[in-house]
N, C-alpha and C positions, 0 to 999 in steps of 0.2 A: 258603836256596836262592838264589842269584847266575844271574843270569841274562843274557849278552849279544844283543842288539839287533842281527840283521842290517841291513843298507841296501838297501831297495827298489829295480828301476830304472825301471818305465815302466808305463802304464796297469794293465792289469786285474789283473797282479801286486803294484802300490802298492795298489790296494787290500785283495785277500787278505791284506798283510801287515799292514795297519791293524787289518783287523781280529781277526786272527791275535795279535798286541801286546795287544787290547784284553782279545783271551779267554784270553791267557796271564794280565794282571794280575787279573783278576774270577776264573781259578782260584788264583791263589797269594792274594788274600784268604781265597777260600772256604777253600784248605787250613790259614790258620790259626786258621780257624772265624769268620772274621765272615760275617755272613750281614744286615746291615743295610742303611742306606742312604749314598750315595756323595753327601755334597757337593758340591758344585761353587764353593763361596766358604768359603775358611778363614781367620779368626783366631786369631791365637796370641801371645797377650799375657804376654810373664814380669814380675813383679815385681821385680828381682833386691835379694836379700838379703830379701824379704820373708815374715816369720814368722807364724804363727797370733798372735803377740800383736799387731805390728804392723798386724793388719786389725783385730782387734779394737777396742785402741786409739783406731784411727781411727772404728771406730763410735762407741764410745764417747764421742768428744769430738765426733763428727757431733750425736749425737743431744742428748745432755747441757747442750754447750757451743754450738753451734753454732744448736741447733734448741731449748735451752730443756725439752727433756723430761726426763722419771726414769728414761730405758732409753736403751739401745742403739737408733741407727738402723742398719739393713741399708746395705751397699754395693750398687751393681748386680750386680757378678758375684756376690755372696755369696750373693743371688735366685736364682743359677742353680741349676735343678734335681740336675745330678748334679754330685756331689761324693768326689774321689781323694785318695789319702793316695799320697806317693813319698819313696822314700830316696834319699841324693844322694852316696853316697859313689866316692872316684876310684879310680883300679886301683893308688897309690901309698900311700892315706891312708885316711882315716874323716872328715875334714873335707874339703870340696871348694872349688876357687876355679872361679873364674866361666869359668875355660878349658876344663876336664875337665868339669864339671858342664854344659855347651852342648855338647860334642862328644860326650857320654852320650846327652843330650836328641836329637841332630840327625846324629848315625850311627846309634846303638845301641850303639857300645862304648865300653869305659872307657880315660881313659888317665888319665897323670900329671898333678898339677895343673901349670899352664903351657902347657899342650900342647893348640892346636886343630889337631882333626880329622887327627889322625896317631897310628897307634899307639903303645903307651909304648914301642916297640926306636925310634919314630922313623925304620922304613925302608918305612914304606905310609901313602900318605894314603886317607883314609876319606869316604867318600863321604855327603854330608846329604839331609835329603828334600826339603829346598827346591831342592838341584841337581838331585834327579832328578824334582821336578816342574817346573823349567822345563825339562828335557831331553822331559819330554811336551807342552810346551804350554803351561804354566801362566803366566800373571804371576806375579811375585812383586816383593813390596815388602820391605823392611825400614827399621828407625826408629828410634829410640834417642833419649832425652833426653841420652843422652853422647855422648861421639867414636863415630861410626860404626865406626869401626876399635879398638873397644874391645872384650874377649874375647865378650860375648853378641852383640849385633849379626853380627861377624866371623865367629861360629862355626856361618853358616849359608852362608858364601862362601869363607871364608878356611881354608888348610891349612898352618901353620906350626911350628917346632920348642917356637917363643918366644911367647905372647902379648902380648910385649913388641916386638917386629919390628913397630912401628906403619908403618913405612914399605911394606914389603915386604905388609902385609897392604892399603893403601890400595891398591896397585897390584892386588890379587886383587880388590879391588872393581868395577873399570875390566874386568876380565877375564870375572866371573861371568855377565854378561850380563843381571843382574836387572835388573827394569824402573824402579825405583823405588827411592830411598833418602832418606831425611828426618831432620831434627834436628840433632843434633851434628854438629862439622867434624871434622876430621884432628888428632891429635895431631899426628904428626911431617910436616909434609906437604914437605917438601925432605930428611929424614933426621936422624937423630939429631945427626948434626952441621952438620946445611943445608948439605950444599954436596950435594945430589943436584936433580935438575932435579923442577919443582913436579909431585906427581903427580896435582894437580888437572890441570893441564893434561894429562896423559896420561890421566884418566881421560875428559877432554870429545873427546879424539880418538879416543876407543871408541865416540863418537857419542852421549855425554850432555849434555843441557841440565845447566852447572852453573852455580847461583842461589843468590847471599845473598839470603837470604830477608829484609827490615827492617821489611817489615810487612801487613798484611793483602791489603793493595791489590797490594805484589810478588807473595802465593803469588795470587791471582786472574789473575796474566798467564800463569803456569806453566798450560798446555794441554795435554791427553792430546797423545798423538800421537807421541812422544818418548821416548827414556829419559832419566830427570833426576836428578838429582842436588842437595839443597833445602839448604844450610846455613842454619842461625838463625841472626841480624841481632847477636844477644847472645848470645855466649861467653864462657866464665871461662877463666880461665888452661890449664885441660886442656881445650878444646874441648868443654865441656860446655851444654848449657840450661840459665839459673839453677835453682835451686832456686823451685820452687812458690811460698814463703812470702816469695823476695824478686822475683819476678816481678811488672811493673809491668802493669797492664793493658789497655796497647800492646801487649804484647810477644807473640808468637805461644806460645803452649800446645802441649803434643803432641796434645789432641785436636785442635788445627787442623793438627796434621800427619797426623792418623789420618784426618781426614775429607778433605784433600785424595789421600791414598793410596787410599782408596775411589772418588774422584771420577777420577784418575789411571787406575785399574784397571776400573774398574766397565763393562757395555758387551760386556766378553771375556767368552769361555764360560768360563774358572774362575780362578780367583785365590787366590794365599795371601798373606797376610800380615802381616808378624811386626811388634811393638811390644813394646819392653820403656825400662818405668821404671825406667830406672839409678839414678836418684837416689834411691832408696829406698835403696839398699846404700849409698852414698857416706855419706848421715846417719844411719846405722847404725853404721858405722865411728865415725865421730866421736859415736858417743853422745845426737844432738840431737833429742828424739822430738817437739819441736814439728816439725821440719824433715821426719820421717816422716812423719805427719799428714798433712801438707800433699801432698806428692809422693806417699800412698798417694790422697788425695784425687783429685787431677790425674790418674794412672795409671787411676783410678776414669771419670774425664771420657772418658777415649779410649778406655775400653770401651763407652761408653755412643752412642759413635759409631758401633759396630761391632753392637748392641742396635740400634740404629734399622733399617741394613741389614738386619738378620737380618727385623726384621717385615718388611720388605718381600718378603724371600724366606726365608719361613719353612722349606720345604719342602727346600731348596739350600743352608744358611748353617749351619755350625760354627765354636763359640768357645768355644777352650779357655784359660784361665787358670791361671797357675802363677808357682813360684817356684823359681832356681835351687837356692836355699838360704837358709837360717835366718841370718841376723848379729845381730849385737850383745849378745847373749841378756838381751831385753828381758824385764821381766817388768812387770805388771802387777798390782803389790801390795810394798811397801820395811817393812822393818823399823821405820822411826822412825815408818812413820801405821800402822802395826798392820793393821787390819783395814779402810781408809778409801783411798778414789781423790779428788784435788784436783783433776781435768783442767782445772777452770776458771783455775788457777793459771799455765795456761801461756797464757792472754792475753797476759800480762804481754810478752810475747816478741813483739821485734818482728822479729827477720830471723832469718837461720838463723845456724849456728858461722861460718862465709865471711863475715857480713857483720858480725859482731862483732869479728873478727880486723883485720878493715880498719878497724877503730877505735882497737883496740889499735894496731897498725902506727903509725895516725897519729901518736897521743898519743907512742908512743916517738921518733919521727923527728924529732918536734915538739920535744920535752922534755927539756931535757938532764938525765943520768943523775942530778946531783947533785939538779934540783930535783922528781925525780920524786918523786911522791909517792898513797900509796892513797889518800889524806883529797882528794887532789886529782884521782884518775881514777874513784875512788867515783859520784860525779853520773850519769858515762855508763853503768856497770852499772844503778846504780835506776831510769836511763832505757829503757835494754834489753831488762833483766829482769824489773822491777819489782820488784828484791830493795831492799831495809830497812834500813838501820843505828842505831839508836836507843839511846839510853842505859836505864842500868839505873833510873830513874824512869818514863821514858814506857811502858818494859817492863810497871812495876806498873798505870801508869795504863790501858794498853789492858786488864792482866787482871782488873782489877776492872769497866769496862766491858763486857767480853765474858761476865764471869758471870751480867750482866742480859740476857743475846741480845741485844748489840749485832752485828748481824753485819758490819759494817763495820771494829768495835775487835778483829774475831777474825780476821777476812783479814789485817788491816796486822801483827796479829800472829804471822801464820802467816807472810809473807811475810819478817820481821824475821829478821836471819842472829840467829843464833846465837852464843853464844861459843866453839864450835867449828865451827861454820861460817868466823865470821868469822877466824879462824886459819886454816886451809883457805885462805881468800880471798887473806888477807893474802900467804900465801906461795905463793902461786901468782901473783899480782900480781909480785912480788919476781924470782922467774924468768923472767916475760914480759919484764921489763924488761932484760936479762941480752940479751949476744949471744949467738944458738944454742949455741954452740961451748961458752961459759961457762956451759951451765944442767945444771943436776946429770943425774944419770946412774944407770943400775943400776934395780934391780927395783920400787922406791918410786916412783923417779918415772915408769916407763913405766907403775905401776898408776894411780897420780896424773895422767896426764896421755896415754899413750897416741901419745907425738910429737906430738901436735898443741899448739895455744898453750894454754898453763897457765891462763892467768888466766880464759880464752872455758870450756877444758873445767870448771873448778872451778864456774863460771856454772851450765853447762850440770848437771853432776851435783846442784846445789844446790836450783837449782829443778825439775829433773826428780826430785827426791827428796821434796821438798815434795808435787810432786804424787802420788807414791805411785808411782814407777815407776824400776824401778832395773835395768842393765849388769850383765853380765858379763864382756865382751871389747869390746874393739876388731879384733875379728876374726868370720870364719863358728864355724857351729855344723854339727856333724853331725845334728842334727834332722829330720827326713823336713818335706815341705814339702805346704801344699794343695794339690789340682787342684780346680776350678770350671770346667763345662761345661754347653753346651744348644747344641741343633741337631742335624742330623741326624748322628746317628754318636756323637752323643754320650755314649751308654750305655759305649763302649768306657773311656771315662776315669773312671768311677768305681773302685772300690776300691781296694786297698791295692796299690801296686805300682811298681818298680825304676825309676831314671831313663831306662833306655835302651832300655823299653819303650814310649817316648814316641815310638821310630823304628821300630817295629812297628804301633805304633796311627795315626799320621799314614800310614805308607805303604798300612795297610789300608783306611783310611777314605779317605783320595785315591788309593785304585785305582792304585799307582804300581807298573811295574813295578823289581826290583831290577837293577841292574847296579855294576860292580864299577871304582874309577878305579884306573888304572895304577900301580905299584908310584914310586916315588920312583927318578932315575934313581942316583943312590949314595945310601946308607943314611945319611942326617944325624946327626951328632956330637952330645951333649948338649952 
């Protein structure tokens, strides 16, 4: 049921209509049976790419590795009382990308994957619930440890053919009228081929404070009062937050962006606002479940921001947690340890795939091709990794020590490649070394490596195999994904149910009413 929004003109009639609005939306909830309580402060945290094993996981190595225990510790939101099962598939496929899967979540319909917030003909843009709660009033924030104008963030402002249109959706930023945006910068911020005018600067003429953020003390000077606009101080190459695990502890966190979005928001009669951990999916992609861990970690920190508000207003506060969808297809249990998890084995790991590759890079740049050598870039993996290369005596010498419970001659042993490991290694080394262009091709090496650098993923699958955890893709999965909720309204998000049901349940529980955006003025070309 679509319903448009007369305009009020003067005294005693502005009011009848307010409240007229207020009792159209409190019956189109009732009519789709909610009968609960209405919020007034919403959180809504996606994980994206984040899978039932990837929380796990990260318990796991919370508790185990971290915390020294024989179990699993809990996450926060894992705490939370009601618990959803959602399917995530596009109106095109059965695997969803992160464009279709948010414009599911944040209209209620399905489109093509690539496509935010436009139907799959491409000739109607669709309308999210965070546009038609600040069309009621609402603040709204949104956050992202990656480019703002990256498909999930965007797909709560932005209505494009392309989720590649990084330019064009930066400018729907500036337009949306949200109150609040934090974390990542602009991928393309002058256009794909920089000769378009900066659309920072168009976005600070919409009337936002826009602020590099470089350190504690910058986000302290950022005052309500304003719409703003927070880039972090430290970006990678795609306008991204480091990764968790290589973040120095200067550097601003997304719960310091989640708790300054609170602080930003808070004060107003209701609020929403969204955060999602991009970098969960980014290290998922590339295979690196230390680098998961870490970022499901961090993800865990900025809900926990959202947990402290909520006690405050118990009575008022919903937070819903989720995932756009399943990557990597982690598993948590590999073939070569049988029946056994090593998570302690990924100590050994000191940054994430990103900061290994910058080593690699050097050493190539560094090293001409004829004197390169394994025996001579070997040092900086056992430094990395903590992986092993030992001859076939010291092999004997640790197994006769580890049959007395030396637990020390059993790790160095576990950690020691293999003579098919070290084959693997060897020629994965051999390829890094190699210009792009020169490095082999076809179905082997995209399983072997995935596009990314050879020698970082051979690492990466080595000792995440050792630890008992082993890939299926460098890609999404069709897997249905968690929901975790608590607060009021929260009952609505438990069971088993469709991604774009997510735009029924948000618009019930924030009393939104529905209204419908204008059609596209010509129908856009694929």
């Amino acid at each position: 049921m679509w319903r448009h929004r007369g305009k009020p003109w003067i005294g005693i009639l502005t009011t009848l209509l307010i409240f007229g609005a207020l009792l159209a939306t409190t019956v189109f909830a009732q009519e789709q049976g909610y009968q609960g309580s209405f919020p007034k402060y919403v959180f809504f945290f996606i994980g994206d790419g984040m899978g039932i094993n990837h929380i796990h996981a990260t318990e796991l190595y919370k508790g185990v590795v971290l915390e020294g225990k024989e179990t699993p510790s809990k996450l926060t939101f894992t705490s939370f009382p009601i618990v959803g099962l959602n399917t995530t598939y596009a109106a095109d496929t059965l695997i969803t990308d992160s464009a279709s899967a948010i414009t599911a979540i944040a209209t209620g319909h399905k489109t093509n994957d690539g496509v935010l917030n436009m139907d799959p003909s491409l000739s109607q843009k669709l309308t999210t619930f965070a546009e038609l709660a600040k069309q009621e009033g609402w603040k709204v924030a949104v956050l992202s440890s990656v480019s703002l104008d990256h498909a999930t963030p965007a797909g709560f402002y932005a209505h494009n053919k392309s989720r590649n249109n990084y330019y064009d959706i930066a400018l729907e930023m500036g337009e949306s009228n949200f109150d609040f945006f934090a974390g990542g910068g602009l991928r393309q911020p002058k256009g794909k081929e920089k000769d378009k005018r900066d659309a920072l600067e168009i976005i600070a003429e919409k009337g936002y404070q826009v602020v590099t953020i470089a350190s504690r003390e910058d986000l302290a000077k950022v005052t309500p009062g304003q719409k703003a606009l927070l880039i972090n101080g430290v970006l990678d190459e795609d306008a991204a937050m480091p990764y968790e695990i290589d973040r120095a502890a200067e550097d601003l966190s997304l719960a310091d962006y989640t708790r300054k979005a609170i602080e930003m928001l808070q004060g107003q009669d209701r609020f929403f606002i969204f955060v999602e951990g991009g970098k969960i999916d980014w290290a998922s992609h590339a295979n690196d479940a230390k680098a998961v861990i870490y970022d499901v970690l961090a993800f865990d920190e900025a809900i926990k921001e959202a947990v402290k508000f909520y006690k405050q207003h118990p009575n008022d506060t919903l937070i819903v947690v989720t995932s756009d969808h399943d990557n990597g297809g982690m598993s948590l249990g590999q073939a070569l340890t049988r029946y056994e998890l090593y998570l302690e084995v990924l100590k050994q790991q000191k940054g994430s795939y990103l900061a290994f590759d910058q080593l690699v890079r050097k050493y190539r740049e560094n090293t001409p091709g004829e004197k390169a050598s394994f025996e001579d870039f070997f040092p900086t993996i056992g430094d990395f990794y903590g992986l092993l290369l030992i001859s076939e005596e010291e092999r004997n010498a640790l197994n006769e020590k580890a049959k007395t419970g030396d637990k020390e001659a059993a790790m160095k042993l576990h950690m020691s490649l293999t003579p098919r490991e070290e084959k693997i290694l060897r020629e994965a080394f051999s390829e890094s070394m190699k210009k792009k262009d020169e490095r082999a091709k076809g179905e082997e090496a995209y399983l072997a490596y995935g596009g990314y650098e050879p020698v970082t993923m051979a690492c990466s699958h080595i000792l995440n195999a050792k630890a008992g955890i082993g890939w299926t893709t460098y890609s999404h999965l069709a897997t249905p994904t968690l929901v975790f909720s608590i607060g009021a309204g929260s009952e609505l998000f438990g069971g088993y149910f469709d991604n774009t049901d997510f735009f029924t349940k948000f618009t019930m529980v924030m009393n939104l009413e529905l209204i419908a955006m204008p059609a596209t003025k010509e129908p856009a070309k694929p």
